[in-house]
Steps between C-alpha positions, in 0.01 A plus 500: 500500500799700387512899514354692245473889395250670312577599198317576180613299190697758223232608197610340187625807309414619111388267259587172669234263551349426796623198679263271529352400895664139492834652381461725765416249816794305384741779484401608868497134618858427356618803711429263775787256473425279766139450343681442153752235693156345647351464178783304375527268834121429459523450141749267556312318771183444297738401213703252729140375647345457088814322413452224744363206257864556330658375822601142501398428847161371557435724833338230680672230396676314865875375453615470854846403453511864374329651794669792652717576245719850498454724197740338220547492109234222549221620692553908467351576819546166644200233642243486752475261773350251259753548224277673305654796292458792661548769182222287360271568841567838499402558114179373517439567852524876339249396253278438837584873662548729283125389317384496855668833579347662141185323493360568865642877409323544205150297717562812780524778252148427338314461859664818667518690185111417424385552906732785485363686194147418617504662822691792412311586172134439660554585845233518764329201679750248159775673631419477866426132449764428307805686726348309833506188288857575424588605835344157608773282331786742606420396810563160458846331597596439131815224588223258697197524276675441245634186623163440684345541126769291317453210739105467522500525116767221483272270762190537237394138282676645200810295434593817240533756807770318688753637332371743255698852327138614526421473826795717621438759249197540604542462880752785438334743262194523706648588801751819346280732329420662739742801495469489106106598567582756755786630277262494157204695723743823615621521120135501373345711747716741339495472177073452493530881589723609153413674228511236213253261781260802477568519135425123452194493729318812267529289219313181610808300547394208737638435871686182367674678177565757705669318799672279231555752222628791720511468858699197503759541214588789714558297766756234347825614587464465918291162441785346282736656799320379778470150252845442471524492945217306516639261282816478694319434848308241280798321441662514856104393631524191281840448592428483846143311486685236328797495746256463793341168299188691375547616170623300235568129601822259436586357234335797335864794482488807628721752649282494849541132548837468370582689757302347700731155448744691532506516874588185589838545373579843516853454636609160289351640185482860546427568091155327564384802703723762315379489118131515587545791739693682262245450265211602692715822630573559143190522389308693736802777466432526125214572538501755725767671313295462197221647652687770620582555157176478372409776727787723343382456112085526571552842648592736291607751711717263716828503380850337697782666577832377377480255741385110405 
């Protein structure tokens, strides 16, 4: 995260109307340039990843009198060891991560944000239960149950798991929510204790339209933060689960087992190694920088110096 100084925004003066809280975000978060220059990179990746059925090149179609070949007005990024085009590889092997990446995100925000809000807002033996429960699967060394996981659901009698978007999502999701919950508990054990809670709980409002209605809109701006770095380590995790041989299979693209592939001829073919490490690097620096943007325009009182 970049420095920061406290500042409080300027009071709109006179008769001018107030600006309104999107306006707002997005005039703090383009003060960040590097998170504006991330936006466009990742735009542009999700773009390039969309536009993939508009590429001529079937991505696992073999032609291995093309095999190898350096980037040229051809093949833009040149072939793979089995000629096959390796722009076309990458595009929808983005198709694979980056719905991985988002997708197992968005699976780990619900369970830690729903554990999370539970335990803080009820406390007592829930919270007690809940924390040691959480404190269980931090224990755990994420990197080998996850591959542990990923290959005992692959050896089940269910032809549809062998190679299945699902299975990794999953595998990932429900092994990173874990500082989400812990994360979601210190903001509500907080905010329980306002005024407007109080307020809320006097009028008959229920736990859950409380927690939902009140508590936990309060609480958006650090889980869509701490959202946009889990969904970078998502990315890397499925990168590397796939590089090691147990995440997504062959002939199935993605940017793990490109890479993967890749090895073999890392000093004949060096671009086979190069654009889906750049890629993967790319993307997981976006989205830090976003975040770190993020952070800038959902707190009002957090304002950046000249500096970007």
């Amino acid at each position: 995260m970049t420095d920061a100084v406290l500042e409080r925004e300027p009071v709109q003066g006179g008769a001018a109307a107030p600006e309104g809280m999107l306006r707002q975000v997005w005039r703090r978060f383009a003060r960040h340039r590097l998170a504006v220059a991330s936006l466009v990179i990742l735009v542009g990746l999700i773009g390039a990843a969309l536009a993939a059925p508009l590429n001529p090149y079937d991505p696992n179609a073999q032609a291995p009198v093309d095999k190898l070949q350096a980037p040229s007005a051809e093949h833009w990024l040149g072939t793979d060891s089995r000629g096959r085009d390796l722009l076309a590889r990458l595009q929808y092997g983005g198709q694979i991560s980056l719905s991985v990446g988002l997708l197992s995100t968005l699976l780990t925000l619900v369970i830690g944000t729903a554990i999370g809000a539970a335990g803080g807002y009820y406390g007592g033996w829930i919270d007690n239960v809940l924390m040691r429960f959480t404190d269980a699967f931090l224990t755990f060394p994420t990197t080998f149950v996850l591959i542990l996981i990923s290959a005992l659901l692959r050896e089940l009698p269910y032809p549809q798991l062998k190679n299945s978007v699902v299975v990794v999502i999953i595998v990932i999701g429900a092994l990173s929510w874990m500082y989400t919950a812990r994360l979601v508990r210190g903001l509500v054990l907080v905010l329980r204790e306002r005024d407007f809670v109080t307020a809320a709980r006097a009028l008959g409002a229920s736990d859950a339209r409380i927690i939902l209605g009140h508590i936990l809109p309060n609480c958006l701006g650090p889980i869509l933060v701490n959202g946009t770095l889990q969904m970078a380590f998502a990315v890397i995790t499925e990168s590397g689960l796939s590089y090691l041989g147990f995440g997504i299979q062959p002939p199935t693209a993605s940017w793990g087992n490109i890479l993967e592939e890749a090895q073999q001829h890392i000093f004949r073919a060096p671009w086979l190694a190069v654009f889906p490490g750049a890629l993967i690097f790319l993307v997981a620096m976006a989205v830090n920088y976003i975040g770190d943007g993020l952070r800038d325009g959902l707190d009002p009182y957090l304002v950046r110096g000249a500096k970007g």
